[in-house]
C-alpha positions in Angstrom: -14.4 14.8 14.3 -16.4 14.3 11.0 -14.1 15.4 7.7 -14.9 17.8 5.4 -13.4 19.4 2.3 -13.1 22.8 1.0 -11.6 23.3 -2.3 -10.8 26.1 -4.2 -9.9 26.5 -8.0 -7.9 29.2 -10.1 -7.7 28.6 -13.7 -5.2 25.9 -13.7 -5.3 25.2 -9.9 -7.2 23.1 -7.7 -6.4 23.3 -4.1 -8.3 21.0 -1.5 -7.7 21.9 2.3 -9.0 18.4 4.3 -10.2 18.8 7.9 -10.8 15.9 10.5 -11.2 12.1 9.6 -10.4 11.4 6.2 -12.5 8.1 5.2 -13.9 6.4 2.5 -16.9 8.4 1.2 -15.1 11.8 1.9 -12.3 11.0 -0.4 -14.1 9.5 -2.7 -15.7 12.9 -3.3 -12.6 14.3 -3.9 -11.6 11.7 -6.4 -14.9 13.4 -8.3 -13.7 16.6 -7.7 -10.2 16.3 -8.6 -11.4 13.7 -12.0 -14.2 16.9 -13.2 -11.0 19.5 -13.0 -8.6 17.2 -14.4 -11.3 16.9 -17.0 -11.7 21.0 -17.3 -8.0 21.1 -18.1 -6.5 21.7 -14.2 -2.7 21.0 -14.3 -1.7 21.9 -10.9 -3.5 20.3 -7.9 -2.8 21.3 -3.8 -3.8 18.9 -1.0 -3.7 20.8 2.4 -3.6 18.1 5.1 -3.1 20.2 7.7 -6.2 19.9 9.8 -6.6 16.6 9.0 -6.7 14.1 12.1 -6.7 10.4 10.7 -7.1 8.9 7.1 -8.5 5.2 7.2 -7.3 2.1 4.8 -10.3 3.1 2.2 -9.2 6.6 2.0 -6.1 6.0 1.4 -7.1 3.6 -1.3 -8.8 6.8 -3.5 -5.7 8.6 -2.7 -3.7 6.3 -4.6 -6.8 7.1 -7.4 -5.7 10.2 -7.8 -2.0 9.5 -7.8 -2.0 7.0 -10.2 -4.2 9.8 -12.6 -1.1 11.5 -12.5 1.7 9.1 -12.9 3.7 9.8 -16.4 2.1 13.0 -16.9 4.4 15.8 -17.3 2.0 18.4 -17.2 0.5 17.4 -13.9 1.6 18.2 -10.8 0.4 16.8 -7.6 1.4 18.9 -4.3 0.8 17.4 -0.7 1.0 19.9 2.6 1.4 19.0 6.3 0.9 15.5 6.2 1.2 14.5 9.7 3.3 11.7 11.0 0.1 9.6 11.7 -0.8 10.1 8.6 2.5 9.9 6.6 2.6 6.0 7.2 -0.2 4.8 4.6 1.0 7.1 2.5 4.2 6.2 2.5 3.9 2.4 2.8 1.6 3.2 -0.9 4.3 5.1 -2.3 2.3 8.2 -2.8 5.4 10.5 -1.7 6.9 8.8 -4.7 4.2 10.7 -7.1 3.9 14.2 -5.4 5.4 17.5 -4.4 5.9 17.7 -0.4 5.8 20.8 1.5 5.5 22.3 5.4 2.3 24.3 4.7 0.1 25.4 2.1 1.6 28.9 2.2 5.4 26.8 1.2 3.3 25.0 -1.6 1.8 28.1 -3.6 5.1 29.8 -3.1 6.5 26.9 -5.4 4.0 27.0 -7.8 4.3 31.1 -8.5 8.3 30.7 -9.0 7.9 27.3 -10.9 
């Protein structure tokens, strides 16, 4: 299955719900996505991986992009939802979970962010 993207923004948050294969082009329009809000003054930023089936090398690679915008920034916050285990070892072997917020579900994540 192809990936794809949806995202969704509210004032200071940006949430991205990724579906399918997770590759290089696909992230890299997120990386765009994430830089212009980050850019517009977004603070708060949601990645739903719920649906998403696989995420190759190069993917993973823009992932760390986005990370490492964040690193040191106290007024940034990077959430990450259902990462699945097949997924969890790039990530982890990057040490993204290092950098980020982990929840179960998207529902858990927004939940945090309204008593936060």
């Amino acid at each position: 299955m192809a990936g794809n993207i949806s995202y969704r923004f509210d004032n200071r948050l940006f949430i991205a719900e990724i579906t399918g294969y997770a590759e290089l082009s696909l992230m890299s329009g997120l990386v765009g996505a994430f830089r212009e809000k980050l850019d517009e003054g977004v603070g708060e930023f949601v990645f739903d991986f719920a649906k998403m089936t696989q995420i190759n090398s190069s993917a993973l690679g823009e992932l760390l992009e986005i990370v490492s915008q964040v690193m040191g920034c106290e007024n940034l916050r990077i959430l990450f939802c259902a990462v699945s285990p097949s997924c969890r070892l790039g990530m982890e072997s990057l040490g993204i979970f290092n950098y980020v917020e982990e929840f179960s579900d998207l529902s858990e994540a927004l939940q945090h962010l309204k008593v936060a």
